[in-house]
ROSE-4610 file (N, C-alpha, C; in Angstrom, 1 decimal, always signed):
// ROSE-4610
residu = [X/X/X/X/X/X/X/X/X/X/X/X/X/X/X/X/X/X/X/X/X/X/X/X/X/X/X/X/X/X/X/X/X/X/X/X/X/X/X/X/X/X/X/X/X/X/X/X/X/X/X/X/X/X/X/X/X/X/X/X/X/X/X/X/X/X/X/X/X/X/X/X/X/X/X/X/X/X/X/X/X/X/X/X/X/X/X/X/X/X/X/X/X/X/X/X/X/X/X/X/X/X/X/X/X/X/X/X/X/X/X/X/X/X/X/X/X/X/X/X/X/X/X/X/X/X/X/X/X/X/X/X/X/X/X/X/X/X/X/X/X/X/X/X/X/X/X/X/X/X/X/X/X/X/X/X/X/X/X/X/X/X/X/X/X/X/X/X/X/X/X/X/X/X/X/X/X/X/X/X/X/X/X/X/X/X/X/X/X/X/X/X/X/X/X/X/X/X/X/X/X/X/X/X/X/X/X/X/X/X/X/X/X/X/X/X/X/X/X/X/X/X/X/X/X/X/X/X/X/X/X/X/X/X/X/X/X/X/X/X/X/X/X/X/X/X/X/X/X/X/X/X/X/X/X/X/X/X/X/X/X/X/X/X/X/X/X/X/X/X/X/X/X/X/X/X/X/X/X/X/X/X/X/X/X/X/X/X/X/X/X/X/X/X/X/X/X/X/X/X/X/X/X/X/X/X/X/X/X/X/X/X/X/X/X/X/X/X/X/X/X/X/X/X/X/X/X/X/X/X/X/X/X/X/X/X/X/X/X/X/X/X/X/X/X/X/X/X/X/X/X/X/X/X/X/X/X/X/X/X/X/X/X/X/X/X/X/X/X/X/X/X/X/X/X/X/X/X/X/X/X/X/X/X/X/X/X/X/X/X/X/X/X/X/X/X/X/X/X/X/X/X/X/X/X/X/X/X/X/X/X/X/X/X/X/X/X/X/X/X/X/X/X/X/X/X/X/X/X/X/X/X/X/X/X/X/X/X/X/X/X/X/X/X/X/X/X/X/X/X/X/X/X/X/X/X/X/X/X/X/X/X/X/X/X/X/X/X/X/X/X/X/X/X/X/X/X/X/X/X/X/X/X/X/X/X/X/X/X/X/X/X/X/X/X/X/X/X/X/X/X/X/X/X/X/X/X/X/X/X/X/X/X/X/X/X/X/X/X/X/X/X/X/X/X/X/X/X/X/X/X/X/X/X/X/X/X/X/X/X/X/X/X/X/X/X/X/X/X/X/X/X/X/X/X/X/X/X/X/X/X/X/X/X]
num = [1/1/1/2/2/2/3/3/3/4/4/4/5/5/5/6/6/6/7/7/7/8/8/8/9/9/9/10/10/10/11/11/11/12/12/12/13/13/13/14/14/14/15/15/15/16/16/16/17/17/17/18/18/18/19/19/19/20/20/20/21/21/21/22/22/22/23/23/23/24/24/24/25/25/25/26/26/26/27/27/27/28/28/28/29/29/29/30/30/30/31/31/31/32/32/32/33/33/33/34/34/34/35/35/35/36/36/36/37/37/37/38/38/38/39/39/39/40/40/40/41/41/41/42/42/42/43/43/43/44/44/44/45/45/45/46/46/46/47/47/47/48/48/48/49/49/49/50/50/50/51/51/51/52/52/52/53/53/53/54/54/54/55/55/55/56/56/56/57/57/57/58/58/58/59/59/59/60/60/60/61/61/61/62/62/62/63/63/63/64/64/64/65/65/65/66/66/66/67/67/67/68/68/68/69/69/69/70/70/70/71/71/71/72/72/72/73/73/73/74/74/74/75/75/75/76/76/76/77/77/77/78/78/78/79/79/79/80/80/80/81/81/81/82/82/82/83/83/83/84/84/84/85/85/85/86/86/86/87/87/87/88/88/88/89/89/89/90/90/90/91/91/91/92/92/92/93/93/93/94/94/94/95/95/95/96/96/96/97/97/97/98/98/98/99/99/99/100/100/100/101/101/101/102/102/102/103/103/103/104/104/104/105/105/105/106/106/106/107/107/107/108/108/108/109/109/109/110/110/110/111/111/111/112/112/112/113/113/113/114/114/114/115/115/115/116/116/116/117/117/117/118/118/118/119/119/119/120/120/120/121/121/121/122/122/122/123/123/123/124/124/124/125/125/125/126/126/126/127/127/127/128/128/128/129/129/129/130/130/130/131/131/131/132/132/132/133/133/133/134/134/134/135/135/135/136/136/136/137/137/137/138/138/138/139/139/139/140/140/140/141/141/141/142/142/142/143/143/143/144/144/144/145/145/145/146/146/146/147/147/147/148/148/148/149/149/149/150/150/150/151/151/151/152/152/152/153/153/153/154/154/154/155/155/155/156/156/156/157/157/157/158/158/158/159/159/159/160/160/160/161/161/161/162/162/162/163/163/163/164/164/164/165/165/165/166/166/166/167/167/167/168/168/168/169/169/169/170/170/170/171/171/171/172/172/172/173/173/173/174/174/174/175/175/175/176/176/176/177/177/177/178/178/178/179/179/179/180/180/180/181/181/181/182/182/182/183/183/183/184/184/184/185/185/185/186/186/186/187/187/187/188/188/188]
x = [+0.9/+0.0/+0.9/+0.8/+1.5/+1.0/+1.4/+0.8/+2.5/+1.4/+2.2/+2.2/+3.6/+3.9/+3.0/+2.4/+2.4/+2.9/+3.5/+5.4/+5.9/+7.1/+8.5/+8.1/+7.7/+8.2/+9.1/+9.7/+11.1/+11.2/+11.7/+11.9/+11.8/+10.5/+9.7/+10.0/+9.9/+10.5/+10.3/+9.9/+10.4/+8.8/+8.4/+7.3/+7.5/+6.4/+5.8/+6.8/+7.2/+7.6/+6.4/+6.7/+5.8/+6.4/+5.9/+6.3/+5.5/+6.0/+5.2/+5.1/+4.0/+3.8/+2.6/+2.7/+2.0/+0.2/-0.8/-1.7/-2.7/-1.8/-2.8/-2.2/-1.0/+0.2/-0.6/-0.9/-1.5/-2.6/-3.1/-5.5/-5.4/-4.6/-4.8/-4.0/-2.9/-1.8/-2.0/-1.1/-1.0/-1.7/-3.5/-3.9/-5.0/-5.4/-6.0/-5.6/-4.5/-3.4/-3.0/-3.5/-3.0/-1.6/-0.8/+0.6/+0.8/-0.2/-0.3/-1.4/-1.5/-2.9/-2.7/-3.7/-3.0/-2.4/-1.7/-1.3/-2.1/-3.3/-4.0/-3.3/-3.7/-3.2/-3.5/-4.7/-5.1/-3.9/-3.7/-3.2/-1.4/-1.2/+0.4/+0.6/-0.9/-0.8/-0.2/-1.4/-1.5/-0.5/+0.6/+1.5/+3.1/+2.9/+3.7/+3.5/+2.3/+2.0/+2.7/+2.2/+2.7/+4.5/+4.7/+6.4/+6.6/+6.6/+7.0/+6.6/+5.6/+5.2/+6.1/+6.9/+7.6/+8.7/+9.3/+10.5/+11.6/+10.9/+12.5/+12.1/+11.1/+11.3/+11.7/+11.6/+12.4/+14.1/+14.4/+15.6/+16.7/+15.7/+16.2/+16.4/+15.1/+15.1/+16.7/+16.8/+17.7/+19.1/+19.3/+20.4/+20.7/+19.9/+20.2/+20.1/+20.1/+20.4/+21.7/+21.9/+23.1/+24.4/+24.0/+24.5/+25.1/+24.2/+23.9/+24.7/+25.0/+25.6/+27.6/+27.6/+29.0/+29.1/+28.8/+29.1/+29.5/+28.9/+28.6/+30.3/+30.3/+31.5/+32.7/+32.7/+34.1/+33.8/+32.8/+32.3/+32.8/+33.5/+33.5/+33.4/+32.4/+32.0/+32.8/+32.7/+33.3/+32.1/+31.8/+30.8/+31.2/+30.9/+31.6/+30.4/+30.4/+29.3/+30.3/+29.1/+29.7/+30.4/+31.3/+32.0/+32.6/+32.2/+32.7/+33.8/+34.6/+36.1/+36.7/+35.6/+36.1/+35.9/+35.1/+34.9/+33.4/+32.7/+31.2/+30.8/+29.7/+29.0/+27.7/+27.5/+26.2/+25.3/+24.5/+23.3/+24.3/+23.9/+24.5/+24.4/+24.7/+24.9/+24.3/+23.2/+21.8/+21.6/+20.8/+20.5/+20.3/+19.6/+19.4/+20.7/+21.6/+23.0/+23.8/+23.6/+24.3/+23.6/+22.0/+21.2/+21.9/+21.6/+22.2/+23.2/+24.8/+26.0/+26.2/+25.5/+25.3/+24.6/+23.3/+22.7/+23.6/+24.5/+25.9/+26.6/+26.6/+27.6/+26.8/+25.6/+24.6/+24.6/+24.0/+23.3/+21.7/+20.7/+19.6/+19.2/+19.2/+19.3/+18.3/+16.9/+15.9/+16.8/+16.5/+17.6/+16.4/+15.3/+14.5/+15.7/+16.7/+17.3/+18.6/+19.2/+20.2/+19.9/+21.0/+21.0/+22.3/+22.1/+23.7/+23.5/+24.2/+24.1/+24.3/+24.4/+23.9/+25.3/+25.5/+27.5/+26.7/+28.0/+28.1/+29.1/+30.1/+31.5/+32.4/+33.1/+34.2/+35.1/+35.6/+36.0/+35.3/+35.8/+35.7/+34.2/+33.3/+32.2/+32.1/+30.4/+30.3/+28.3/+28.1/+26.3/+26.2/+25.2/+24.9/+23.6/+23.7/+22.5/+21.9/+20.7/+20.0/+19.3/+19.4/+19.2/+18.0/+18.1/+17.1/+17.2/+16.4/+16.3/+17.9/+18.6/+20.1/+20.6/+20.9/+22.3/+21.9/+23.0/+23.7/+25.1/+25.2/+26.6/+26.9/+27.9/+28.6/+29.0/+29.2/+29.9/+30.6/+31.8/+32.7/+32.4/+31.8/+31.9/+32.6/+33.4/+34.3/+33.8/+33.5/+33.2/+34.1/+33.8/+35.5/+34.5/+35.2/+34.8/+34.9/+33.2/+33.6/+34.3/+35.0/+35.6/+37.1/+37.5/+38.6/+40.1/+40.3/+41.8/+42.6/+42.6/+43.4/+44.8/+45.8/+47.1/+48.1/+49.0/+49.5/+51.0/+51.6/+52.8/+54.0/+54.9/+56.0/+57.2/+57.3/+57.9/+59.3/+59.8/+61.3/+60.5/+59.0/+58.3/+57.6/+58.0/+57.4/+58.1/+57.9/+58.9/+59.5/+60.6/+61.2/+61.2/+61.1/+60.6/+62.1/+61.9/+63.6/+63.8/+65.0/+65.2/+65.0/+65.0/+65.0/+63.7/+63.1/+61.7/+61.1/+61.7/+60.8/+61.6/+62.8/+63.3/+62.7/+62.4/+61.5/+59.6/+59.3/+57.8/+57.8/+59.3/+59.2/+59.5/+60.1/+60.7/+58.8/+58.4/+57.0/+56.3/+56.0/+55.2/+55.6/+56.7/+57.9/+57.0/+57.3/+56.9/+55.4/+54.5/+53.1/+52.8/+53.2/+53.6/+53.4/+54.6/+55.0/+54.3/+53.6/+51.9/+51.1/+50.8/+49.5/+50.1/+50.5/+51.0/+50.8/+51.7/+51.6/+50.2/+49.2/+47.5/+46.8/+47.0/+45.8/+46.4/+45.1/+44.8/+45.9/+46.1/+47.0/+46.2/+46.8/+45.5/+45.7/+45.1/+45.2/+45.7]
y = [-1.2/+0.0/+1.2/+2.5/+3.3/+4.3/+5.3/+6.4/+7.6/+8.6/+10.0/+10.0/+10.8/+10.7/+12.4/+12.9/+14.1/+14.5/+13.9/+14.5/+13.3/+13.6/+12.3/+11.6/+10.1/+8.9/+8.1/+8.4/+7.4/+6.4/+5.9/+4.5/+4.4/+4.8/+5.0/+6.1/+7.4/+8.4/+9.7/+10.7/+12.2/+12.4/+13.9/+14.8/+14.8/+14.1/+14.2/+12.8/+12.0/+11.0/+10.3/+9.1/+8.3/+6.9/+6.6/+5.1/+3.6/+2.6/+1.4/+0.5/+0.4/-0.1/-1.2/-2.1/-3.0/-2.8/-3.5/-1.8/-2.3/-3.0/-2.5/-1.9/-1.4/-0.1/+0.8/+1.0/+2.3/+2.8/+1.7/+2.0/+2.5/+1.3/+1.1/+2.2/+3.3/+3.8/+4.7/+5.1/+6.1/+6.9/+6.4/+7.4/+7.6/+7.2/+7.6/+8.6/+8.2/+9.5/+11.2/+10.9/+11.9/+12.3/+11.1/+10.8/+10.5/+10.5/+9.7/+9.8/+9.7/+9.5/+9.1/+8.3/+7.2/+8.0/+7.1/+7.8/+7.4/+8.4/+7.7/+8.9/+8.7/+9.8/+11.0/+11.5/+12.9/+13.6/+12.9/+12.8/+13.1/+12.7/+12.4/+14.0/+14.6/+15.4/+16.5/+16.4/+17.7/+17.9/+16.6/+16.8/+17.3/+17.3/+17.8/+19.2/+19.5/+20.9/+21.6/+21.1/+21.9/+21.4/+20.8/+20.2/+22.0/+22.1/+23.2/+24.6/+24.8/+26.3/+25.8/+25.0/+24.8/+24.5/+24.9/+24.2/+25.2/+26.7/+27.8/+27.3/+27.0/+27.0/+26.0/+24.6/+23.4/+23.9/+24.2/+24.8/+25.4/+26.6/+27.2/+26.3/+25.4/+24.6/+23.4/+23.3/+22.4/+23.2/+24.5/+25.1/+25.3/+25.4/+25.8/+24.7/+23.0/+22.0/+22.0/+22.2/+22.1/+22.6/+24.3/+24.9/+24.6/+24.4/+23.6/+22.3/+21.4/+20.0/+20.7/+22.2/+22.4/+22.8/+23.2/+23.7/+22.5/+21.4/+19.9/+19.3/+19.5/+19.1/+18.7/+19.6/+19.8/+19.4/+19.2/+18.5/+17.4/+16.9/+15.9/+15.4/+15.0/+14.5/+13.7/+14.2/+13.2/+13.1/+11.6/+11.6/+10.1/+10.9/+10.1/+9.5/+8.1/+7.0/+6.3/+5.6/+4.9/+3.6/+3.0/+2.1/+0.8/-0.5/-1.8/-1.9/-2.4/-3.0/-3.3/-4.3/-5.0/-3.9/-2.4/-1.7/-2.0/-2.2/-2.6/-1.2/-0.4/+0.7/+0.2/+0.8/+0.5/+1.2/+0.5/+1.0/+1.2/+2.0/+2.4/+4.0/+4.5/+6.1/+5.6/+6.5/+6.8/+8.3/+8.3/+9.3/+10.9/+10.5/+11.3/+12.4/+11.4/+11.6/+12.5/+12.4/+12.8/+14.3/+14.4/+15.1/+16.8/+16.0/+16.9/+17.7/+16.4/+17.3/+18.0/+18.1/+19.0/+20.4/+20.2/+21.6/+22.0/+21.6/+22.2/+23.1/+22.8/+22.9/+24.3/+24.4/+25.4/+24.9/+23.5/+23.2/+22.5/+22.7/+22.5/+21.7/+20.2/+19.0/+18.1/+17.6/+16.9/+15.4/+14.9/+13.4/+12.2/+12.7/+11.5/+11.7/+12.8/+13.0/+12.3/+12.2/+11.4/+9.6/+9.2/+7.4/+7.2/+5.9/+5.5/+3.9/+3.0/+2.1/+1.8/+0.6/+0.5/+0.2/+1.5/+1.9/+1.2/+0.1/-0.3/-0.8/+0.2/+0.1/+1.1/+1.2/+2.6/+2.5/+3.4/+3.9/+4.6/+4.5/+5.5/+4.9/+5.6/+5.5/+6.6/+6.4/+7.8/+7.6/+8.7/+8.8/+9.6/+9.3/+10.4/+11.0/+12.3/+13.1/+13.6/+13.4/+13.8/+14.6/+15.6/+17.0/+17.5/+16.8/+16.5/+15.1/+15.2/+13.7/+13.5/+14.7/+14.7/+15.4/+15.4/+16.2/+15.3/+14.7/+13.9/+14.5/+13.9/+14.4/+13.2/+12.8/+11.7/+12.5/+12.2/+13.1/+11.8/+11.7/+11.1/+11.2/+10.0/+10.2/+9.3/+9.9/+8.8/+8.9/+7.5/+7.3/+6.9/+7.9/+7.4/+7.3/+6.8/+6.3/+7.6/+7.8/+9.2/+9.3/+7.5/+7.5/+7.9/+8.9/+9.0/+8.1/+8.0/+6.8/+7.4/+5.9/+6.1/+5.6/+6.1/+6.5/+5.1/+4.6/+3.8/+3.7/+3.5/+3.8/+3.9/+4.0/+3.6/+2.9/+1.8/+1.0/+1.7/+2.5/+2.9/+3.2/+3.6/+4.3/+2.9/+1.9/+1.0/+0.4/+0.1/-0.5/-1.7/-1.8/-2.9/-3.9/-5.0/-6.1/-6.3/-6.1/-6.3/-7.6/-8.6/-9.9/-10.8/-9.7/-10.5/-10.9/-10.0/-10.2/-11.4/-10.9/-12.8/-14.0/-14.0/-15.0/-15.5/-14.5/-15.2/-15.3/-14.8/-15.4/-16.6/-16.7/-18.3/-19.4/-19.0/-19.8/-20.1/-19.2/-19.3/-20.2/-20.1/-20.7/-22.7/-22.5/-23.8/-24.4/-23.5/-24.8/-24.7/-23.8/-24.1/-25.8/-25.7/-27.0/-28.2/-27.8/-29.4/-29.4/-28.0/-28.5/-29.2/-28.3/-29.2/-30.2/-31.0/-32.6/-33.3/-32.7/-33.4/-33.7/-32.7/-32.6/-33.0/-33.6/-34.5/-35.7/-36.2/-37.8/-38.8/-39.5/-40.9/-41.7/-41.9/-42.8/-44.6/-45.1/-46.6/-47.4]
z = [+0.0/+0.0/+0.0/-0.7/-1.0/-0.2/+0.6/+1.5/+1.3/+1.3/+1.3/+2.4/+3.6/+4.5/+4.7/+5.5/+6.1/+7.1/+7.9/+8.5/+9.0/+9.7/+9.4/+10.6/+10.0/+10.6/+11.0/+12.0/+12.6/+12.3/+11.4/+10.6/+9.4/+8.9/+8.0/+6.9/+7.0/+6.0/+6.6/+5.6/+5.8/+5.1/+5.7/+5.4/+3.9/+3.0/+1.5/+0.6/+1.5/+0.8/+0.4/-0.8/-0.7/-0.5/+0.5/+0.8/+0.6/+0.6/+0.9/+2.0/+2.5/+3.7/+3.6/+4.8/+4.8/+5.1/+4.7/+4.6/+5.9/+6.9/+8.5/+8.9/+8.7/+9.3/+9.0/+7.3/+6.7/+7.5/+7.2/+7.4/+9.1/+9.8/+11.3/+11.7/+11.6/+12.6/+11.3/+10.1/+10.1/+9.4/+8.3/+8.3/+9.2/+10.3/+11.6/+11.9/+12.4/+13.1/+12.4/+11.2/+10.4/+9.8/+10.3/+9.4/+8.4/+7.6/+6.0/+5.4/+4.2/+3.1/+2.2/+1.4/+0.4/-0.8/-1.8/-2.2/-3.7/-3.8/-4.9/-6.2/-7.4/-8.5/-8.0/-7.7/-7.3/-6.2/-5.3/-4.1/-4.9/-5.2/-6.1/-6.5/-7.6/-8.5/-7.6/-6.4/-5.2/-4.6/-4.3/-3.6/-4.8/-5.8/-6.7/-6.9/-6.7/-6.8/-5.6/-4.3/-3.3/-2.8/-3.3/-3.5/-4.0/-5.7/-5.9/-5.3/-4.8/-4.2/-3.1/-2.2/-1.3/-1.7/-2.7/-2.7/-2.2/-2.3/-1.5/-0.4/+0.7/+1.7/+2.6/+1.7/+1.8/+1.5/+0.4/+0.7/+1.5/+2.0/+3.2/+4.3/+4.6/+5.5/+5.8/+4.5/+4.0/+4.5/+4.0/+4.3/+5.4/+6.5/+8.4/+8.7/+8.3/+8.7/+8.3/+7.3/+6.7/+7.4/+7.9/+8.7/+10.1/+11.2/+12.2/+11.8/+10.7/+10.9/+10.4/+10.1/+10.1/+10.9/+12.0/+13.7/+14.4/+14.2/+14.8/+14.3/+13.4/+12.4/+13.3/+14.1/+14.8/+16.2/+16.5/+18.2/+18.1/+19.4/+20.1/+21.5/+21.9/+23.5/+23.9/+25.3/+26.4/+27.4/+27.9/+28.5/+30.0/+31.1/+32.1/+33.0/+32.7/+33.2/+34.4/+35.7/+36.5/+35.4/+36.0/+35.5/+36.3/+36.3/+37.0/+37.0/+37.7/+37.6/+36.3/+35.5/+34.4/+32.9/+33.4/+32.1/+31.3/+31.9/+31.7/+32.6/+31.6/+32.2/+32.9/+34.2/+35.3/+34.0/+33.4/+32.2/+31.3/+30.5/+28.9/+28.6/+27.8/+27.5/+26.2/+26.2/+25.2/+25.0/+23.6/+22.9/+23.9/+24.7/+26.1/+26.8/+27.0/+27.1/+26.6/+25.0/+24.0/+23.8/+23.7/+23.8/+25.0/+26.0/+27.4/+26.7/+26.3/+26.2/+25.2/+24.1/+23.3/+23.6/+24.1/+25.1/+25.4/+26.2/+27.4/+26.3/+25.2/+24.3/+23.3/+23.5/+23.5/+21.8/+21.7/+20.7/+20.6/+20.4/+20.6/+19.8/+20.1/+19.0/+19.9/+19.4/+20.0/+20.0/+21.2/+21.3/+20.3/+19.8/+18.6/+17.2/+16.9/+15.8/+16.0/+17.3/+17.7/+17.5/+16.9/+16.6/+17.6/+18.0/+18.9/+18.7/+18.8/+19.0/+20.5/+21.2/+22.9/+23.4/+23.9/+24.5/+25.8/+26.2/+27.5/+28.1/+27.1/+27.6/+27.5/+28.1/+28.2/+26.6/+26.3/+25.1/+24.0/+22.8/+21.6/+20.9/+21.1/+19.8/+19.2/+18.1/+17.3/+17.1/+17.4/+17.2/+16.0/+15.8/+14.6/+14.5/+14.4/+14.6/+12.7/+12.8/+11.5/+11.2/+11.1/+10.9/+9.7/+8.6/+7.5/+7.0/+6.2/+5.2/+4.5/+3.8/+2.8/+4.3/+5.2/+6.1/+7.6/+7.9/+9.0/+9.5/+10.2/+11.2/+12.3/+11.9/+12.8/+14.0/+15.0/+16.5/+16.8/+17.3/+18.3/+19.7/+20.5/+21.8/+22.4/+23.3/+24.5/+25.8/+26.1/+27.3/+28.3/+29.7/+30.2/+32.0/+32.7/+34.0/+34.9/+36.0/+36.4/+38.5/+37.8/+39.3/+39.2/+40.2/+40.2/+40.2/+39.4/+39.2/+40.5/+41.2/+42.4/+41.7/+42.5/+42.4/+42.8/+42.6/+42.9/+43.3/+44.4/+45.1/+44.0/+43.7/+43.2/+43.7/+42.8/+43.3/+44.8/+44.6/+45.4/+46.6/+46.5/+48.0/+48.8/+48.1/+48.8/+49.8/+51.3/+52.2/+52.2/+52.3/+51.8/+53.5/+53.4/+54.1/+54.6/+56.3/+57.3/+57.3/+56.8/+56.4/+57.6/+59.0/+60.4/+60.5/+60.3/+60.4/+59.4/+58.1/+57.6/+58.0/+58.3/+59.1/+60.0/+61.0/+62.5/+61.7/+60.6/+60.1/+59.7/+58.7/+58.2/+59.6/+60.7/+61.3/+62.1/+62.5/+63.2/+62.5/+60.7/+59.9/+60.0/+60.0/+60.4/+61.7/+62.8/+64.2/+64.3/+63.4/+63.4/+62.7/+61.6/+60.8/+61.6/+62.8/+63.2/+64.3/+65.2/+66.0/+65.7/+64.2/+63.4/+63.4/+62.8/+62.7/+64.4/+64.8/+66.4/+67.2/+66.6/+67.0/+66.0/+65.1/+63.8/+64.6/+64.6/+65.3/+64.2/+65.0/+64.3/+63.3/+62.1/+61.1/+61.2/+61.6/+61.5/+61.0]
């Protein structure tokens, strides 16, 4: 079944596409809802018509996406999730996330335009935000752990072990040995 989109469906397409869909998607969801209408000849002719009385202002539209994805160009996140011993993130860093540190970054990007695949691990990924139907923008995000890296002695500051002292430990470990033996019962 063929339906004209009347604005963008996440998955599906962009405002005045014409797509093919299965037709309980169509009838049932989206021309109820008002996201679609079939796409009969009449329907085709009308939407060619108003394609062109709209096409400077698809344009324009086109060009401040465009705009907005060369600002983005040069972004790259850093984003600090709790983190397990072994480098597994407590949850995952989602569209939401990415959303936030952009705002911070004083960009106003709805997180439904953001794609990520499901980070649930520390290091280098990349989301991509879709701006129009023709302009995308990859972003680089690294995810790094937001616990403080504790510090570790160096070797020359570590105390070095008095040789008298493990002398008299091994020699203690020695006559513990030969108690135990002397107090396990006799075997038959």
């Amino acid at each position: 079944m063929e339906i004209i989109l009347k604005e963008d469906v996440i998955g599906l397409g962009y405002k005045h596409d014409i797509v093919n869909v299965k037709p309980g998607y169509g009838r049932n969801y989206l021309i109820p809802t008002g996201k679609g209408v079939i796409a009969s000849e009449s329907a085709k002719k009308m939407l060619a018509e108003e394609l062109k009385q709209k096409a400077k202002k698809l344009e324009k539209i086109k060009n401040d996406a465009q705009s907005v994805a060369d600002r983005l160009a040069g972004v790259a996140l850093t984003i600090a999730a709790k983190v397990s011993a072994q480098g597994t993130i407590y949850g995952s860093v989602n569209s939401v996330m990415i959303a936030d540190e952009l705002s911070k970054l004083g960009f106003d990007i709805d997180r439904k335009l953001i794609t990520i695949k499901d980070v649930k691990t520390v290091g280098e990924h990349s989301a991509t935000v879709r701006l129009h139907k023709e302009v995308s923008v990859v972003i680089p995000v690294t995810v790094v752990s937001d616990a403080p890296v504790e510090e570790v002695a160096p070797a020359a500051e570590v105390p070095a072990v008095d040789p008298e002292a493990q002398a008299a430990a091994e020699e203690l470990a020695d006559e513990q040995e030969v108690l135990d033996a002397l107090d396990a019962p006799a075997e038959a």
